[in-house]
N, CA, C and O of each residue as an XYZ file, in Angstrom:
324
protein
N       0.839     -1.175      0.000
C       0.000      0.000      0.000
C       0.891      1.247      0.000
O       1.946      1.151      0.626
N       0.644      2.274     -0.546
C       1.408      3.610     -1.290
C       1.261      4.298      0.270
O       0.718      3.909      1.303
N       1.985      5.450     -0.082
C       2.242      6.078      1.376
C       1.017      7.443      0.665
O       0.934      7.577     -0.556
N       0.282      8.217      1.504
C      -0.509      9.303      0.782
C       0.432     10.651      0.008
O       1.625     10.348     -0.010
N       0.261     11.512     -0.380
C       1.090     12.185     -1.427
C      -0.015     13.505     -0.708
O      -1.246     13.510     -0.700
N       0.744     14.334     -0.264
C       0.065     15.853      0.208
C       0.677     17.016     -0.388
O       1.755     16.700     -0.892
N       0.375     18.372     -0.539
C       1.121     19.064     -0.605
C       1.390     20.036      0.135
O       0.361     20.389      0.711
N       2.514     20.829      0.494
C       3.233     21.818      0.856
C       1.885     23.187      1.138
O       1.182     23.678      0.255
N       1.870     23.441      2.242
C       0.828     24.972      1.546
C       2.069     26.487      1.619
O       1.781     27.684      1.657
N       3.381     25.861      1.617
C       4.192     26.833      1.602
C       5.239     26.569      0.088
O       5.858     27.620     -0.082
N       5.407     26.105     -0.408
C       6.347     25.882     -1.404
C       5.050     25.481     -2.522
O       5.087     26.122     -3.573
N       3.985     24.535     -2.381
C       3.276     23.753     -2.883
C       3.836     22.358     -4.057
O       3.384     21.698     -4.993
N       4.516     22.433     -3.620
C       5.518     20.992     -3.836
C       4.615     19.942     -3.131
O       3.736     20.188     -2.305
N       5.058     18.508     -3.692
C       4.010     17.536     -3.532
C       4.973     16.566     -2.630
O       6.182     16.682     -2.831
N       4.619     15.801     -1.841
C       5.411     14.616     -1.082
C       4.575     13.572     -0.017
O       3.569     13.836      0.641
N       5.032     12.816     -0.054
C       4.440     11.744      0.890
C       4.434     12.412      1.945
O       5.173     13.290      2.391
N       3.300     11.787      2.392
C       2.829     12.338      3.814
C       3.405     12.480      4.790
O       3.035     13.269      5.659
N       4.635     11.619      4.896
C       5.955     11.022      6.254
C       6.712     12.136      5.662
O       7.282     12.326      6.737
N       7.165     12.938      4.989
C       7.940     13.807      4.615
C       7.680     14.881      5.183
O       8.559     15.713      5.406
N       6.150     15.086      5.588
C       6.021     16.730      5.857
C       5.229     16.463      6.933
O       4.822     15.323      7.156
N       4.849     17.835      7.945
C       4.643     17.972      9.154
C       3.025     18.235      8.936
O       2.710     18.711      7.846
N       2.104     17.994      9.775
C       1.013     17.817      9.572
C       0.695     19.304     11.356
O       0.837     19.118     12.564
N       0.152     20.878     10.359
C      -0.427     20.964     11.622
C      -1.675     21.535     11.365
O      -2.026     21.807     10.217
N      -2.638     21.814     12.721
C      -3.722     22.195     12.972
C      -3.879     23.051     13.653
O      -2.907     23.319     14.359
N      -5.200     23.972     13.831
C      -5.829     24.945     14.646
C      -6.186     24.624     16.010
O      -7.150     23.859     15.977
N      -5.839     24.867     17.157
C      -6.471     24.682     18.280
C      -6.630     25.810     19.142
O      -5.689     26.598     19.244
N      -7.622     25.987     19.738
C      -8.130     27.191     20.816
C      -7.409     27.354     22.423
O      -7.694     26.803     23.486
N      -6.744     27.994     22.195
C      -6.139     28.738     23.480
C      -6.887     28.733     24.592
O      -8.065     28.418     24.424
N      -6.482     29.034     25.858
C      -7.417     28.689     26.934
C      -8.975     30.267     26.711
O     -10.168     30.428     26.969
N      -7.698     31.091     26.027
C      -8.797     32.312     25.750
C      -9.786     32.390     24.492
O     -10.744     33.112     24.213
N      -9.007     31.126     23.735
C     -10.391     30.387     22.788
C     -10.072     31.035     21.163
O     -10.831     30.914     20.202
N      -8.388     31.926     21.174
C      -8.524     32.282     19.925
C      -7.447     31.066     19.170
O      -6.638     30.452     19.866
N      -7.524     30.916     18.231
C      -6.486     30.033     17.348
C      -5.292     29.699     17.545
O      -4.891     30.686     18.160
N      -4.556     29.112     17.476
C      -3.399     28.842     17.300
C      -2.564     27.785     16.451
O      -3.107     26.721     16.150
N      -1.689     27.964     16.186
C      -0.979     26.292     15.043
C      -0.150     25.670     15.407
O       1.031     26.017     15.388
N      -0.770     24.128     16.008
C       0.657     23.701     16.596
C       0.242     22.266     15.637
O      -0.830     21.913     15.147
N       1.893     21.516     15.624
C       2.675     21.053     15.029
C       1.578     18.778     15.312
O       1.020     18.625     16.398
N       1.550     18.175     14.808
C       0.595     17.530     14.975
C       1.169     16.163     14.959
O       0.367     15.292     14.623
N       2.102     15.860     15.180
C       3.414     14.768     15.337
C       2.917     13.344     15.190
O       3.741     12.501     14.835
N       1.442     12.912     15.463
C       1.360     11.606     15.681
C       0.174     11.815     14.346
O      -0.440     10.796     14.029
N      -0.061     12.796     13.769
C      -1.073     13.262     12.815
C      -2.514     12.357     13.591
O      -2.970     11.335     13.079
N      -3.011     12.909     14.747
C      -4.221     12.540     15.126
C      -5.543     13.417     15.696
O      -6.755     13.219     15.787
N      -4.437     14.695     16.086
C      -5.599     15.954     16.859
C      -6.664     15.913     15.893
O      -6.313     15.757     14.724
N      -7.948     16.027     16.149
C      -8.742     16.338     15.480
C      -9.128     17.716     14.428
O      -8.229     18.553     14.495
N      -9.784     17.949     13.882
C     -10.111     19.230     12.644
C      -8.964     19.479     11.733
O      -7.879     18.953     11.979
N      -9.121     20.210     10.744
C      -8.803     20.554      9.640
C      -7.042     20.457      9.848
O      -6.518     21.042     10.795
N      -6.213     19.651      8.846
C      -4.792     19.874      9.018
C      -4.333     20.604      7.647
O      -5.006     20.759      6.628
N      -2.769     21.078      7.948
C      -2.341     21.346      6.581
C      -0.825     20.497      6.666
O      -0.323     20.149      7.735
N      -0.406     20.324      5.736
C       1.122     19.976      5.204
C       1.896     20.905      4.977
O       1.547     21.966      4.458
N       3.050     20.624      5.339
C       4.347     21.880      5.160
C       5.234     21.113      5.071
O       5.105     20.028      5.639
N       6.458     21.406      4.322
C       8.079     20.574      4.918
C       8.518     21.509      5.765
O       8.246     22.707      5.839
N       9.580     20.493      6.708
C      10.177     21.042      8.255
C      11.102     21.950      7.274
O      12.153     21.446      6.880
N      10.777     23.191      6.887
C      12.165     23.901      6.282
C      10.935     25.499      6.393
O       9.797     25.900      6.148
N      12.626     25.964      7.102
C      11.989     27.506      7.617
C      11.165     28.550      6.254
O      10.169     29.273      6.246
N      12.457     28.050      4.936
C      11.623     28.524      3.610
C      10.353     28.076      3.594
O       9.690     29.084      3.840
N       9.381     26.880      3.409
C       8.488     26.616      3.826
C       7.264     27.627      4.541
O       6.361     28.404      4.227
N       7.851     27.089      5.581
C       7.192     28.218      6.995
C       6.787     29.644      6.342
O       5.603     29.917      6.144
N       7.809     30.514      6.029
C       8.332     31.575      5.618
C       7.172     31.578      4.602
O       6.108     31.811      5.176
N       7.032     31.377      3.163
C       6.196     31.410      2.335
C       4.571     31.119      2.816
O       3.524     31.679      2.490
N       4.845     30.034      3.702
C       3.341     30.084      3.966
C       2.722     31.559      4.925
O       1.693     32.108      4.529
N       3.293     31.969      5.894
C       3.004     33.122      6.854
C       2.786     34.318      5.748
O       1.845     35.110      5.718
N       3.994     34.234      4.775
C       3.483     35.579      3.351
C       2.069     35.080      2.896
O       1.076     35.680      3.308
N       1.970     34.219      2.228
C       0.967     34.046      1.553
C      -0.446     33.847      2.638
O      -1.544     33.601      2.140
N      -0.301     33.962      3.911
C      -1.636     33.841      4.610
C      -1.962     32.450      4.546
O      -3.092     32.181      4.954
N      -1.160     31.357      4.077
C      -1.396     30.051      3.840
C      -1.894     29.116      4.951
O      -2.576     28.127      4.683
N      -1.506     29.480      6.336
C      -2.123     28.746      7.058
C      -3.513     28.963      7.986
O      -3.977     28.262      8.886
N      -4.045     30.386      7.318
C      -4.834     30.606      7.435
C      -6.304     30.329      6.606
O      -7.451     30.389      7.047
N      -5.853     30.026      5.333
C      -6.639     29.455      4.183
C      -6.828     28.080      4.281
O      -7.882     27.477      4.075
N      -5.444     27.485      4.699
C      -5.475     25.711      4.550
C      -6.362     25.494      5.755
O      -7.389     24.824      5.645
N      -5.975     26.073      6.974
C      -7.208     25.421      8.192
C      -8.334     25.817      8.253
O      -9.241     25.408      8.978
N      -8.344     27.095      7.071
C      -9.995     27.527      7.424
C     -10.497     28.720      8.586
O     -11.697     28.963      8.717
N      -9.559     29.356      9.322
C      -9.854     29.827      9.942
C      -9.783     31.454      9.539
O      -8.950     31.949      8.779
N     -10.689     32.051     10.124
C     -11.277     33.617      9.783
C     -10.886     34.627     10.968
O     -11.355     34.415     12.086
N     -10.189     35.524     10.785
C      -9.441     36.262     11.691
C      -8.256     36.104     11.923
O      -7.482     35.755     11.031
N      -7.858     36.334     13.197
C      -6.363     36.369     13.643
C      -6.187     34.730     14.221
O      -6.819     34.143     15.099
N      -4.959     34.227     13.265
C      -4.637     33.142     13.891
C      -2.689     33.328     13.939
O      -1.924     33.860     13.135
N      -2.368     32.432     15.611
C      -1.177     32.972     16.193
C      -0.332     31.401     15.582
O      -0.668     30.290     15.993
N       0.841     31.638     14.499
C       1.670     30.921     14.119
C       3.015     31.054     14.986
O       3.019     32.110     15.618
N       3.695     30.583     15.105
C       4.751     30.189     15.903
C       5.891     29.576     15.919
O       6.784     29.670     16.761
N       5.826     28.543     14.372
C       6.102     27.097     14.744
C       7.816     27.234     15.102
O       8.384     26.491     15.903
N       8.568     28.460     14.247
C       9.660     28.477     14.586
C      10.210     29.613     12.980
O      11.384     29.953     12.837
């Protein structure tokens, strides 16, 4: 069985799923957004794909990318590094 094939929402380059970091939206204790990093790919709701490379990162925060890929409307707090 094939490994899944995702893409990048920062480069948009294509790769197996084990290649790139899987994260999601979760609510702060004060309930606004945040993006953390999803390691065992199981938290629940909407994920996106990235490769672990700061270029990556970098392109997605320009382009508003991880705000489009999870879906979320307003201010959401990125971090990852």
């Amino acid at each position: 069985m094939s490994e899944p094939v995702r893409t990048c929402i920062g480069c948009r380059g294509r790769a197996p799923a084990g290649e790139l970091i899987r994260v999601v939206a979760v609510p702060r204790a004060d309930g606004a957004p945040h993006v953390v990093v999803d390691d065992r790919h199981r938290l629940p709701g909407r994920g996106a794909w990235l490769h672990d490379d700061p270029r990556c990162r970098e392109l997605a925060r320009k382009k508003n990318a991880f705000r489009r890929a999870l879906r979320v409307s307003g201010a959401l707090e990125e971090s990852l590094g």
